[in-house]
gemmi code that builds the backbone of each chain (N, CA, C; Angstrom):
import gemmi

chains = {
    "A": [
        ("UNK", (0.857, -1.190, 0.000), (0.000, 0.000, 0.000), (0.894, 1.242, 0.000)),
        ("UNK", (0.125, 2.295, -0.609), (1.244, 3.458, -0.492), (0.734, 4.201, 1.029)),
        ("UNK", (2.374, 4.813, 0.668), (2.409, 5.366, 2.433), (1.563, 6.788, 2.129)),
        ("UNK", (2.247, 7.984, 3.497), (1.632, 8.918, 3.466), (2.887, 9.727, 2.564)),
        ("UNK", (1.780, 10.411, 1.388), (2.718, 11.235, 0.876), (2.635, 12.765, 0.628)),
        ("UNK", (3.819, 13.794, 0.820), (3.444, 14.733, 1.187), (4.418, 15.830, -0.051)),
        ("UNK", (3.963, 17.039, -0.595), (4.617, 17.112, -1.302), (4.681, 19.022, -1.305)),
        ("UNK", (5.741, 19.491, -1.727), (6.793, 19.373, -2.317), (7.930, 19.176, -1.150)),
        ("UNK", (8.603, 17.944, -1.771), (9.770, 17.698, -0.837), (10.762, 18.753, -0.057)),
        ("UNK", (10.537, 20.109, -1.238), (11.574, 21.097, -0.458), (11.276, 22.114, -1.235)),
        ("UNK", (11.222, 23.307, -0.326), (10.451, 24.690, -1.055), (11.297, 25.556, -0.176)),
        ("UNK", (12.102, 26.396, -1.217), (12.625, 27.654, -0.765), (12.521, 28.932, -1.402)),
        ("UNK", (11.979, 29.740, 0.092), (11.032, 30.964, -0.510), (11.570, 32.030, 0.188)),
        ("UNK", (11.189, 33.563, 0.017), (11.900, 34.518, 0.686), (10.449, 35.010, 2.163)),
        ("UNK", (10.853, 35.503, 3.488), (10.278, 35.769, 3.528), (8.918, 36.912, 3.210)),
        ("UNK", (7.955, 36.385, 4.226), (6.560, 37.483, 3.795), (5.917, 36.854, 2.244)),
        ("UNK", (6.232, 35.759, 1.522), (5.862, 34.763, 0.463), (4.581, 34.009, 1.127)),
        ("UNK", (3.701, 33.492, 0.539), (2.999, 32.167, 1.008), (3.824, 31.106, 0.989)),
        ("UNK", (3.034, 30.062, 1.328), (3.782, 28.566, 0.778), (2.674, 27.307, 1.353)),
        ("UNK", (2.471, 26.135, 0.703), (1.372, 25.868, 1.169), (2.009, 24.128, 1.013)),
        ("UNK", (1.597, 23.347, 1.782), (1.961, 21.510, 1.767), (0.710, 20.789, 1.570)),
        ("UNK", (1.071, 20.239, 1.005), (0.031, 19.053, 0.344), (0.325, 17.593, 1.220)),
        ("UNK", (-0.769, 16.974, 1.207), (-0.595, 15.575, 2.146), (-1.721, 14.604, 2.143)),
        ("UNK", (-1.226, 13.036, 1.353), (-2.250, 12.513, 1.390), (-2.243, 11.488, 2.183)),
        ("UNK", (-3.079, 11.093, 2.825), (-2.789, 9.926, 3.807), (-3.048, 8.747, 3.339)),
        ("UNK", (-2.802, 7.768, 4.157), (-3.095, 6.324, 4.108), (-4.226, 6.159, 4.254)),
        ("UNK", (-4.788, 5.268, 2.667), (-5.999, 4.615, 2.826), (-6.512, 4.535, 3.665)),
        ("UNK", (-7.691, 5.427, 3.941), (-8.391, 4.348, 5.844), (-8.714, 5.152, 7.182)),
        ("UNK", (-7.130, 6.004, 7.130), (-6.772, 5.969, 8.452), (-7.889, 7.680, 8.612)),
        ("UNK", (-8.666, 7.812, 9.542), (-9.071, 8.616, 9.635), (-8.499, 9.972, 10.674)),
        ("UNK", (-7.324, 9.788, 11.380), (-6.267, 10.827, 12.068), (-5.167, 11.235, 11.217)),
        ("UNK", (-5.240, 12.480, 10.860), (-3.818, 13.042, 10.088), (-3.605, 14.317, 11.364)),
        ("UNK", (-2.580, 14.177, 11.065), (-1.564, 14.804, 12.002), (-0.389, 15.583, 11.009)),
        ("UNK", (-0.289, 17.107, 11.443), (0.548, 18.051, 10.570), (1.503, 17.955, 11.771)),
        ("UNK", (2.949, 18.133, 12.154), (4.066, 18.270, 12.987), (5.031, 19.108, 12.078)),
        ("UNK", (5.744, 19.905, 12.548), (7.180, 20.928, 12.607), (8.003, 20.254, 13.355)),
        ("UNK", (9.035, 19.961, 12.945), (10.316, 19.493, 13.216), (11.291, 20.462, 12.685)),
        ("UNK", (12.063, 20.945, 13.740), (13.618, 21.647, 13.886), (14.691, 20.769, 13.748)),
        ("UNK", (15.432, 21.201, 13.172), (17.509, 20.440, 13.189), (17.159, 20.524, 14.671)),
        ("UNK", (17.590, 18.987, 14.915), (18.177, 18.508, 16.273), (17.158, 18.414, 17.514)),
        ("UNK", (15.753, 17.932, 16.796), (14.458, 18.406, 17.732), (13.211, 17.450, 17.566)),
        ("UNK", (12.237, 17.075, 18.451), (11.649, 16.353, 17.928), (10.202, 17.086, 17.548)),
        ("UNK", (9.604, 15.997, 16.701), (7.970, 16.746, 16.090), (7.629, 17.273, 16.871)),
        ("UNK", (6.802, 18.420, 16.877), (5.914, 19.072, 17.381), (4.966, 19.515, 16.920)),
        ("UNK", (3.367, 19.103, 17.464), (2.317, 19.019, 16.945), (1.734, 20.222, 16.740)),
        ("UNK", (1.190, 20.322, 15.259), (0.534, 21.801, 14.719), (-1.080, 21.308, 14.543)),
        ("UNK", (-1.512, 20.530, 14.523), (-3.003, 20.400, 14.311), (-2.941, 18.919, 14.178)),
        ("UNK", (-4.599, 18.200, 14.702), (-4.465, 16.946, 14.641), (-6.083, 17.020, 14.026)),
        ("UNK", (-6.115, 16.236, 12.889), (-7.881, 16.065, 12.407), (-8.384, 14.840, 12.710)),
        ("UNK", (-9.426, 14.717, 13.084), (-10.295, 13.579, 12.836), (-11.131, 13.451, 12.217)),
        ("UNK", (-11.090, 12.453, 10.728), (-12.183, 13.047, 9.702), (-11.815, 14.427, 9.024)),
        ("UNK", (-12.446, 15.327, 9.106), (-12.556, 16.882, 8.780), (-12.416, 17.651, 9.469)),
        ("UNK", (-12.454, 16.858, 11.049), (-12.888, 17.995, 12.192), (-11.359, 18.562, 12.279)),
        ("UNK", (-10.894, 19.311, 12.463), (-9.701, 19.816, 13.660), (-9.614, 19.796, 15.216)),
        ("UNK", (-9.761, 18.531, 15.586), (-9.901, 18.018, 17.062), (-8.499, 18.999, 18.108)),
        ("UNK", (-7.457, 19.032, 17.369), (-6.359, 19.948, 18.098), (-5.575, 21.038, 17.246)),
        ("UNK", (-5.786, 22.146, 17.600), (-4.978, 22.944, 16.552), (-4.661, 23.539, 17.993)),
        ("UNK", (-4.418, 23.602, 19.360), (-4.037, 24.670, 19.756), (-2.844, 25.122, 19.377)),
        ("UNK", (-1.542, 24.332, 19.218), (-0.319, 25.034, 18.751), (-0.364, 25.626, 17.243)),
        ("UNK", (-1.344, 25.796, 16.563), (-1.238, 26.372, 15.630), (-1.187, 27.559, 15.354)),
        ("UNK", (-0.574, 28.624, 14.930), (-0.283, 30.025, 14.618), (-0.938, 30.205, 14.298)),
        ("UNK", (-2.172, 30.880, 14.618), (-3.694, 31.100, 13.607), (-3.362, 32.277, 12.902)),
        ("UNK", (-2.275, 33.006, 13.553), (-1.872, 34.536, 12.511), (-1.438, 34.100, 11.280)),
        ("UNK", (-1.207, 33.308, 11.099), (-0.356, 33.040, 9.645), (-0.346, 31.279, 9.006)),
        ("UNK", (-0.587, 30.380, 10.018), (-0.936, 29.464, 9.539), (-2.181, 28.904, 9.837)),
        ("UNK", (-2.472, 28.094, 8.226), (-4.062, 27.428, 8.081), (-4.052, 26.253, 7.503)),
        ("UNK", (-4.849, 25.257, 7.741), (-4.855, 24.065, 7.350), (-6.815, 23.645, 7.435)),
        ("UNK", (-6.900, 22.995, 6.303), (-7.674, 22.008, 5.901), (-7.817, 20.697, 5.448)),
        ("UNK", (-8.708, 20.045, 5.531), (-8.769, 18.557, 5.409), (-10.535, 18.429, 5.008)),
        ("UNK", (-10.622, 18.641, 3.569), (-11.537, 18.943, 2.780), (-12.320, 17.343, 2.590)),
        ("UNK", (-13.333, 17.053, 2.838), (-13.860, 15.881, 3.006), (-12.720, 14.414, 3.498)),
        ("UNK", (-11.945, 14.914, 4.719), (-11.719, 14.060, 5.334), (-10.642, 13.193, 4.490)),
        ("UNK", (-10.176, 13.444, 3.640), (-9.382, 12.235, 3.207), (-7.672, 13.409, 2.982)),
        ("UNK", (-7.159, 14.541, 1.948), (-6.087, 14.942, 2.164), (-5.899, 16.115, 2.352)),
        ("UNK", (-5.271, 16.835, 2.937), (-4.701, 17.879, 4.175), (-3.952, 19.055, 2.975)),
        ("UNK", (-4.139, 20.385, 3.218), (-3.290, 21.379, 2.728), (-2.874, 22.095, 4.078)),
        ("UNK", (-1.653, 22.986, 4.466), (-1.092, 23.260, 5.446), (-0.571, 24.531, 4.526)),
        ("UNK", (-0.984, 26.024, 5.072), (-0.608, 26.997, 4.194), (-0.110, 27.804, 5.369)),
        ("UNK", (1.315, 28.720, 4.913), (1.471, 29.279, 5.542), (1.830, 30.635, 5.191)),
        ("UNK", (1.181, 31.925, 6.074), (1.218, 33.341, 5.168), (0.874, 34.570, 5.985)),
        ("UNK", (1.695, 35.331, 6.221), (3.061, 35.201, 5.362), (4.256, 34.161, 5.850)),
        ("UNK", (5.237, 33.915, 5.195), (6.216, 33.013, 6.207), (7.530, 34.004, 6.620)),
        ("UNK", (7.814, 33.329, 7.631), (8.398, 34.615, 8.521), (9.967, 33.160, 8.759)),
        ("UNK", (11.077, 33.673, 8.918), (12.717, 33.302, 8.445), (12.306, 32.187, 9.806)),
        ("UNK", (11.631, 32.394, 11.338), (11.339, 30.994, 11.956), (10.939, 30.110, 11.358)),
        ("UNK", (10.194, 29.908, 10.491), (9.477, 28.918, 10.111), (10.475, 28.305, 9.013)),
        ("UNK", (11.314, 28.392, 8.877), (12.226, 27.443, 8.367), (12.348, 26.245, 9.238)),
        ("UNK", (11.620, 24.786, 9.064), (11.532, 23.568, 9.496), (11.501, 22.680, 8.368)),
        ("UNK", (11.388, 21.414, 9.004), (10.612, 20.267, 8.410), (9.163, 20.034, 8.361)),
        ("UNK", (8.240, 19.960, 7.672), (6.879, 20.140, 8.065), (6.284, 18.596, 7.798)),
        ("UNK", (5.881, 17.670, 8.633), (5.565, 16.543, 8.518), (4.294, 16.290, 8.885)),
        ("UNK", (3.636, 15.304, 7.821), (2.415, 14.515, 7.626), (2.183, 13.478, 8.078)),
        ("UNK", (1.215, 13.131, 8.932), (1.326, 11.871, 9.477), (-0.175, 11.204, 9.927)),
        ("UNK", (-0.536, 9.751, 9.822), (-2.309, 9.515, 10.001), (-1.857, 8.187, 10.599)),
        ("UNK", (-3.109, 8.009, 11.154), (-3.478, 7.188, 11.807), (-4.506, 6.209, 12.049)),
        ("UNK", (-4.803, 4.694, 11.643), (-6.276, 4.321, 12.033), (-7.035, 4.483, 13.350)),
        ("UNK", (-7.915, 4.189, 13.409), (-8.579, 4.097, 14.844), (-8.250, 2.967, 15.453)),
        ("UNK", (-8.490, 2.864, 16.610), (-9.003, 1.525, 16.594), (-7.933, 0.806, 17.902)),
        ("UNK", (-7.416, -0.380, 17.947), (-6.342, -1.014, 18.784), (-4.615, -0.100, 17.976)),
        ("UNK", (-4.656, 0.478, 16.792), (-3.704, 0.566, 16.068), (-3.304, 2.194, 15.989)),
        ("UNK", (-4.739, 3.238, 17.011), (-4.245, 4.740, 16.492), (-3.387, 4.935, 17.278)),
        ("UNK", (-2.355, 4.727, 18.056), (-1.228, 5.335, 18.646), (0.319, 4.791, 17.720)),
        ("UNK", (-0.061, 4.597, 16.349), (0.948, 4.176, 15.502), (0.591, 4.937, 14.366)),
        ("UNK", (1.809, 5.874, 14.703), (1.573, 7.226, 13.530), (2.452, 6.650, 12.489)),
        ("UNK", (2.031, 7.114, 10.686), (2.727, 6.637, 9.892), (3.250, 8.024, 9.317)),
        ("UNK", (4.537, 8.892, 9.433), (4.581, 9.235, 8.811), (5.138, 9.523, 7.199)),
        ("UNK", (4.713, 10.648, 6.611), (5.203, 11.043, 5.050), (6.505, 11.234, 4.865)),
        ("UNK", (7.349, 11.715, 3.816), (8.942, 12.178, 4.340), (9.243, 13.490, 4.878)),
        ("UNK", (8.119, 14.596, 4.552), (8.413, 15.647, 4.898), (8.437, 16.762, 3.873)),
        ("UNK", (8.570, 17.592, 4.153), (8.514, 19.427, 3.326), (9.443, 20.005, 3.963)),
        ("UNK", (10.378, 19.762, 3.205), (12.003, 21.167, 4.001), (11.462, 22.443, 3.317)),
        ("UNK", (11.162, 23.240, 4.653), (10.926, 24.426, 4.019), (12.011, 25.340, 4.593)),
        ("UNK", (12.805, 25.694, 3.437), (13.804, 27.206, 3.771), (13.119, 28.649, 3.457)),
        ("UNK", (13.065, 29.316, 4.455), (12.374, 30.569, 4.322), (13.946, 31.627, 4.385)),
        ("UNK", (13.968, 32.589, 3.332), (15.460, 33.285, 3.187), (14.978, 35.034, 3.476)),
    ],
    "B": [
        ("UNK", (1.176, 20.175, 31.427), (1.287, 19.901, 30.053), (2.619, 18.549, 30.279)),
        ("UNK", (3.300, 17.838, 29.289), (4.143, 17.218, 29.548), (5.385, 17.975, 28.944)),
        ("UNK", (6.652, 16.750, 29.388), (7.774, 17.232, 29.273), (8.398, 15.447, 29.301)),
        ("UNK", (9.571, 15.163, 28.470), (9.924, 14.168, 28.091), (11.374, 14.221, 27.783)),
        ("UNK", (12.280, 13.609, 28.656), (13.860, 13.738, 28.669), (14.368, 12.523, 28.279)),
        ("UNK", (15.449, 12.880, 27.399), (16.809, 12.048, 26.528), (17.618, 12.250, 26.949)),
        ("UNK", (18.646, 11.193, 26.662), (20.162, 11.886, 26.693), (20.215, 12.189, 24.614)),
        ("UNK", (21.130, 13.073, 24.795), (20.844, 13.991, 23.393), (21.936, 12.979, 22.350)),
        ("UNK", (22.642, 12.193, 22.493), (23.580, 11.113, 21.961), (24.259, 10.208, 22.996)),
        ("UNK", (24.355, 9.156, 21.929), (25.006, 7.577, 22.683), (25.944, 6.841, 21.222)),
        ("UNK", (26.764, 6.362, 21.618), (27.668, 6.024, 20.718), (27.633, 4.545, 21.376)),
        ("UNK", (27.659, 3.624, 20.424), (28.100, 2.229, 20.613), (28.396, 1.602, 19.417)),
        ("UNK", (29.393, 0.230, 19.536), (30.377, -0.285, 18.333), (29.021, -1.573, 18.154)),
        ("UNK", (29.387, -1.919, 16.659), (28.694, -3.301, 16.310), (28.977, -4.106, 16.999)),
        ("UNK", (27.401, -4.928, 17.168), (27.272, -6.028, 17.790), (27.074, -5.596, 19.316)),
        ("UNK", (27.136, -4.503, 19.533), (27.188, -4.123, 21.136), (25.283, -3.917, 21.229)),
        ("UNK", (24.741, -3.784, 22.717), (23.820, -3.466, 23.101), (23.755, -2.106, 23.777)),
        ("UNK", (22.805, -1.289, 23.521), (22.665, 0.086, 23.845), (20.984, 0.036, 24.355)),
        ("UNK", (20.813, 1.128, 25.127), (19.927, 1.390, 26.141), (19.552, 2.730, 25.858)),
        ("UNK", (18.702, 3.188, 25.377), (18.230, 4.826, 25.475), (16.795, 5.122, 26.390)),
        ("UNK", (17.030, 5.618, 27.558), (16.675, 6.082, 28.142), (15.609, 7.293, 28.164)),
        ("UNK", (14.016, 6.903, 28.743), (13.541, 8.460, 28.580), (12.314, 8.526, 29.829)),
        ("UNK", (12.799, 9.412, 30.566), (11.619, 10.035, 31.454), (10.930, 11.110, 31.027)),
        ("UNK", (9.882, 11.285, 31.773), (8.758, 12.294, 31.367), (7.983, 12.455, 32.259)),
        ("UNK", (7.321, 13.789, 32.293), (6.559, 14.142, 33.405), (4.840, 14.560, 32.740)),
        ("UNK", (3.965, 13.784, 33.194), (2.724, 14.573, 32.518), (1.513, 13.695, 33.775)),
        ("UNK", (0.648, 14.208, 33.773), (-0.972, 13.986, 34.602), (-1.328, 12.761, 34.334)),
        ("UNK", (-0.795, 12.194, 33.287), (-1.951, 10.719, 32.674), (-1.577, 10.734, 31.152)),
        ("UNK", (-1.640, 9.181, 31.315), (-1.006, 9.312, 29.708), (-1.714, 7.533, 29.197)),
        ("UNK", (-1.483, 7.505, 28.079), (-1.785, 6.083, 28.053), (-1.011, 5.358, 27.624)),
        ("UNK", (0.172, 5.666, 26.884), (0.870, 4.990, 27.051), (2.683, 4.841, 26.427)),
        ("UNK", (3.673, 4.646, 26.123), (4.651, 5.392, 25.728), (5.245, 4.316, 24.189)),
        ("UNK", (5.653, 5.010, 23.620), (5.658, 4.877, 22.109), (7.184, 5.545, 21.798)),
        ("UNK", (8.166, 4.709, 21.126), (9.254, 4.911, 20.346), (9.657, 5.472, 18.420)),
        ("UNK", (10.027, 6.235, 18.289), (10.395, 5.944, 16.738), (12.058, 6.135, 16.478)),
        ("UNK", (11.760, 5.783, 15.282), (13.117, 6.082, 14.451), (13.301, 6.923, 13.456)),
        ("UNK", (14.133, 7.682, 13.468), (14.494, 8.732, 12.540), (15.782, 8.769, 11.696)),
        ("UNK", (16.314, 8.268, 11.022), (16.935, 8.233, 9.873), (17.329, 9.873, 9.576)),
        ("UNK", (18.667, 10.290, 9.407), (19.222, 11.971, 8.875), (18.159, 11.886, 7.340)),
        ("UNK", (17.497, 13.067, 7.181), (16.465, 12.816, 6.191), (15.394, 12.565, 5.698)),
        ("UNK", (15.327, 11.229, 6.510), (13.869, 10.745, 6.414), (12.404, 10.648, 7.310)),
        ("UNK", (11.918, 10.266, 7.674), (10.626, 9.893, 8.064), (10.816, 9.473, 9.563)),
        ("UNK", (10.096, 9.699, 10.734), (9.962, 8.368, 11.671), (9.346, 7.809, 11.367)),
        ("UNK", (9.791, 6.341, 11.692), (8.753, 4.864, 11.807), (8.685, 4.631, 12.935)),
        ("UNK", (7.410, 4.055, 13.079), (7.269, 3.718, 14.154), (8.102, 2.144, 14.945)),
        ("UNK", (8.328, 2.323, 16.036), (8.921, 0.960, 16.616), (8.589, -0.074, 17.615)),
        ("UNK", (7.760, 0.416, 18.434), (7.013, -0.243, 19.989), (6.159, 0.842, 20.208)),
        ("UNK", (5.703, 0.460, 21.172), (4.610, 0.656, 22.432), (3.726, 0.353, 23.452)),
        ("UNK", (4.585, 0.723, 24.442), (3.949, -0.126, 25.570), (2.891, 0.402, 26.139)),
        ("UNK", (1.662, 0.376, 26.437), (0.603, 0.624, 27.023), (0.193, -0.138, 28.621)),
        ("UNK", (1.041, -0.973, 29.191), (1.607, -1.648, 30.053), (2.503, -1.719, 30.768)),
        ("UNK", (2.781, -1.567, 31.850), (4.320, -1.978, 32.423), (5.088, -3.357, 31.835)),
        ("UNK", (6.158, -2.884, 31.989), (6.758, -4.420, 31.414), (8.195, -4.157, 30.071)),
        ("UNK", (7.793, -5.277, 29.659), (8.986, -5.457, 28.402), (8.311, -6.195, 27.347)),
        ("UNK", (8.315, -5.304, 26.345), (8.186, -5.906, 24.981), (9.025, -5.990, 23.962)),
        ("UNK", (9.155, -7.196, 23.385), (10.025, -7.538, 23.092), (9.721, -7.511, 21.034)),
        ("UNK", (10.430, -6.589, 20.393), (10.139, -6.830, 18.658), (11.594, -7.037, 17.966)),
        ("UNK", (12.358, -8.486, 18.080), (13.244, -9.085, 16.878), (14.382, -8.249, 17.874)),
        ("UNK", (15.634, -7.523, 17.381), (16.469, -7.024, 18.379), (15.940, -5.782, 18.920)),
        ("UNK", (15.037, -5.251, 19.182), (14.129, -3.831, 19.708), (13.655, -4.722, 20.715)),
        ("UNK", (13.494, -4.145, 22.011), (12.794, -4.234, 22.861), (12.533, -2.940, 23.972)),
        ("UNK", (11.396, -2.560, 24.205), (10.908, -1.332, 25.021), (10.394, -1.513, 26.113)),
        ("UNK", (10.831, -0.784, 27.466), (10.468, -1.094, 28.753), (9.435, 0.146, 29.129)),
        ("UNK", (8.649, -0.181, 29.689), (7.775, 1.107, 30.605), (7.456, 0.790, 32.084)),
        ("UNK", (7.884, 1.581, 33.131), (7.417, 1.397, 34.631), (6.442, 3.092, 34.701)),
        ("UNK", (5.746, 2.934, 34.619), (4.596, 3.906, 34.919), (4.940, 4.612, 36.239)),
        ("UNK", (5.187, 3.583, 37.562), (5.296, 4.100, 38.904), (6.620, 4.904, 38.833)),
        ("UNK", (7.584, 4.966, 37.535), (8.850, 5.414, 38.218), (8.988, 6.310, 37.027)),
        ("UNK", (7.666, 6.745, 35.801), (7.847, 7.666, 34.910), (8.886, 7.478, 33.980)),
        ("UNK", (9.468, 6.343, 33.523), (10.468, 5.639, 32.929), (10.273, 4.601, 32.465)),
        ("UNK", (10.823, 5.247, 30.937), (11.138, 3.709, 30.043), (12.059, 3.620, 28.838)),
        ("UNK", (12.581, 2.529, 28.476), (13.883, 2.656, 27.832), (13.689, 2.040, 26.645)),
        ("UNK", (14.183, 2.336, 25.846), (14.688, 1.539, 24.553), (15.913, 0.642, 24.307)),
        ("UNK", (15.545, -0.733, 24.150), (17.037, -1.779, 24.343), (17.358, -2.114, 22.352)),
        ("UNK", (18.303, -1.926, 22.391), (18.873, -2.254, 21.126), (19.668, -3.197, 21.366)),
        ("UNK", (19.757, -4.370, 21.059), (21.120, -5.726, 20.787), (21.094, -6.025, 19.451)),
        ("UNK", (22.691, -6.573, 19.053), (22.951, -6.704, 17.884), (22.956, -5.600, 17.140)),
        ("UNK", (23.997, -4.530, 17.565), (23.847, -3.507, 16.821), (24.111, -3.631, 15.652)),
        ("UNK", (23.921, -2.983, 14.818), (23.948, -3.095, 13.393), (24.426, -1.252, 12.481)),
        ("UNK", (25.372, -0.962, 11.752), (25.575, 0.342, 11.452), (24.408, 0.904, 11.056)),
        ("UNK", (23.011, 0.264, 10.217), (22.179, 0.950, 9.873), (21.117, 1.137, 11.098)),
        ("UNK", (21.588, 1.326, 12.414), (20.628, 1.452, 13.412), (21.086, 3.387, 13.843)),
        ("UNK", (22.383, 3.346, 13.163), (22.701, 4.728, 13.625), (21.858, 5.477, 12.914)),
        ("UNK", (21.060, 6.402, 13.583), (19.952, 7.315, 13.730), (19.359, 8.016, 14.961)),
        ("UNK", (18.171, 8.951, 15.067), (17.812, 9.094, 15.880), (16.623, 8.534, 15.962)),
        ("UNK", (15.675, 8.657, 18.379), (15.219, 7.701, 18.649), (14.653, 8.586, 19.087)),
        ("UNK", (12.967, 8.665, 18.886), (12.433, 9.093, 20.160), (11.253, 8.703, 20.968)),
        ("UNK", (11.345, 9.041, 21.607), (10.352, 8.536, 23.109), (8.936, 9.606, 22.574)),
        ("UNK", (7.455, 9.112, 22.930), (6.346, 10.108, 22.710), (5.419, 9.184, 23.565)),
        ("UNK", (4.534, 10.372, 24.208), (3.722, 10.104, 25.170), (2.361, 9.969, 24.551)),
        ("UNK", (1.043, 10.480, 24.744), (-0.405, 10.217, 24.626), (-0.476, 11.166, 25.969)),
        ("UNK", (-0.519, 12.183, 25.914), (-1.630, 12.947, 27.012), (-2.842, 12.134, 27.303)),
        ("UNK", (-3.820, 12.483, 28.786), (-4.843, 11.559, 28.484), (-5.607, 12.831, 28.520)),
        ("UNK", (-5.382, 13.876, 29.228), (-5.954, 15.082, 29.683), (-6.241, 16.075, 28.199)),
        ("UNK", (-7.214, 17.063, 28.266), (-7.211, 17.984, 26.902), (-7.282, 16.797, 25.894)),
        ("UNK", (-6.814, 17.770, 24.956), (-6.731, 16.960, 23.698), (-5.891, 15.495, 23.111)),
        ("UNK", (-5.283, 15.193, 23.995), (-4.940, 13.478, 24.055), (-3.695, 13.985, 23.446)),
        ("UNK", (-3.152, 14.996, 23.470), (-1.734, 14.931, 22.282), (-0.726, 14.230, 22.354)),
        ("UNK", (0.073, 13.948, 21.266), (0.897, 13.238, 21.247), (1.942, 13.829, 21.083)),
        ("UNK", (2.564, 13.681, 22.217), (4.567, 14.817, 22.137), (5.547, 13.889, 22.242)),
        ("UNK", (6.099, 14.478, 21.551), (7.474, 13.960, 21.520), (8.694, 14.375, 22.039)),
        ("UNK", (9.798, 13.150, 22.182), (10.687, 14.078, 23.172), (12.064, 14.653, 22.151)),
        ("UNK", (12.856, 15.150, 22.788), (13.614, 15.389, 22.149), (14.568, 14.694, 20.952)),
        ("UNK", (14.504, 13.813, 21.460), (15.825, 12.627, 20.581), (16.776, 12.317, 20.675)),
        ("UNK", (17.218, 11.405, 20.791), (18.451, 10.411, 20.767), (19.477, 10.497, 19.751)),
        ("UNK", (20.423, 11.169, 19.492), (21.176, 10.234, 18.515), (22.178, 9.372, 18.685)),
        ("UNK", (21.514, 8.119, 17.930), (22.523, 7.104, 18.048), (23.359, 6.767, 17.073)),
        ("UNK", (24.813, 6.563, 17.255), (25.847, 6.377, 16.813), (26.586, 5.267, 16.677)),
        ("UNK", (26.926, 4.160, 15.672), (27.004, 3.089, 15.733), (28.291, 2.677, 14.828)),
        ("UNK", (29.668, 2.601, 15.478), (30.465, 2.449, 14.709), (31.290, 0.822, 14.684)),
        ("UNK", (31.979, 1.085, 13.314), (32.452, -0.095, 12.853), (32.877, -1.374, 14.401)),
    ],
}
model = gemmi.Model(1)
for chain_id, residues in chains.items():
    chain = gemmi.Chain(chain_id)
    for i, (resn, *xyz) in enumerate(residues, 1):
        res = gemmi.Residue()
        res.name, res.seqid = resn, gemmi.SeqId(i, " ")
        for name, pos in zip(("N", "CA", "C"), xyz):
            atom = gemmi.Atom()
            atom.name, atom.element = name, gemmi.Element(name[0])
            atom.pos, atom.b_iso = gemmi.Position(*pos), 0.0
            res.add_atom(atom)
        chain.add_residue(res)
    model.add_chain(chain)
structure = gemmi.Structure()
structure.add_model(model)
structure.setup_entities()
């Protein structure tokens, strides 16, 4: 089966630009999960959906970042303007329900360089 | 809220056994969960214990003691493609159930 895939692998933009991630999940799994990852750091959670809903966005920057999950199946993650912090890794990641949702699968990621 | 401690690198030679270590502090949790991180790529997932105890997957095995907020990651049979990083992630049970992660491990695995 294909995994979670997330795209563009690497986007470098200047700041005060948009920039926006694409992410499709695994067949099925009805939890996608957006995470920011820093050099030398672990994920840290930006919004978690269930279905369509947005069950957790509190760490989300509502000034500048937005995300949807348009009938529940794949995720856009936009960010605007982008500001020289937000240079991370931006990772995609889902989950089934069930005995199996605490086994996140994730995508490879979005290196985003903001200059 | 939680909080989840590593040691930030561990170096060990092939064929050796290594131990990564991770405490954490949070209200309730359900249960503690490992990955792997590859320079580059993706975490995968590796264990999870929802139990006290030891579970055991091929040379991976993951410990959790709940009463003492500690649990470790056992590696035997090291192997060079194990050098990467490791991390420890909780399940809040409180709020929104989140799932954090801790800092990371890197492990170092030479000839």
């Amino acid at each position: 089966e294909a995994g979670v895939v997330q795209s563009p692998r690497y986007k470098i933009i200047e700041k005060k630009q948009p920039v926006a991630f694409w992410c499709n999940p695994i067949s099925g799994h009805n939890t996608l999960y957006w995470y920011r990852q820093n050099l030398g750091q672990g994920p840290e959670l930006l919004i978690r959906y269930e279905n369509e809903e947005a069950v957790d966005d509190s760490q989300l920057p509502k000034d500048r970042f937005s995300a949807e999950r348009l009938k529940g199946v794949d995720s856009t993650l936009k960010i605007q303007p982008a500001e020289l912090g937000d240079s991370a890794v931006y990772l995609c990641a889902s989950s089934p329900t069930g005995a199996r949702a605490n086994v996140l699968t994730f995508g490879a990621g979005s290196r985003l360089t903001v200059l | 809220g939680q909080s989840l401690e590593q040691p930030s690198e561990v170096t060990a030679v092939e064929g050796a056994i290594v131990q990564i270590n991770c405490t954490y502090q949070t209200s309730g949790f359900y249960g503690l969960s490992w990955y792997q991180q590859h320079d580059g790529g993706a975490p995968t997932f590796l264990s999870y214990n929802a139990l006290d105890g030891l579970e055991e997957t091929g040379r991976f095995s993951s410990f959790l003691s709940r009463s003492d907020s500690y649990g470790y990651l056992l590696l035997q049979e090291l192997q060079m493609k194990d050098s990467a990083s490791y991390f420890c992630a909780v399940r809040d049970k409180t709020g929104f159930q989140k799932l954090v992660f801790g800092t990371g491990t890197r492990l170092l695995v030479s000839p």
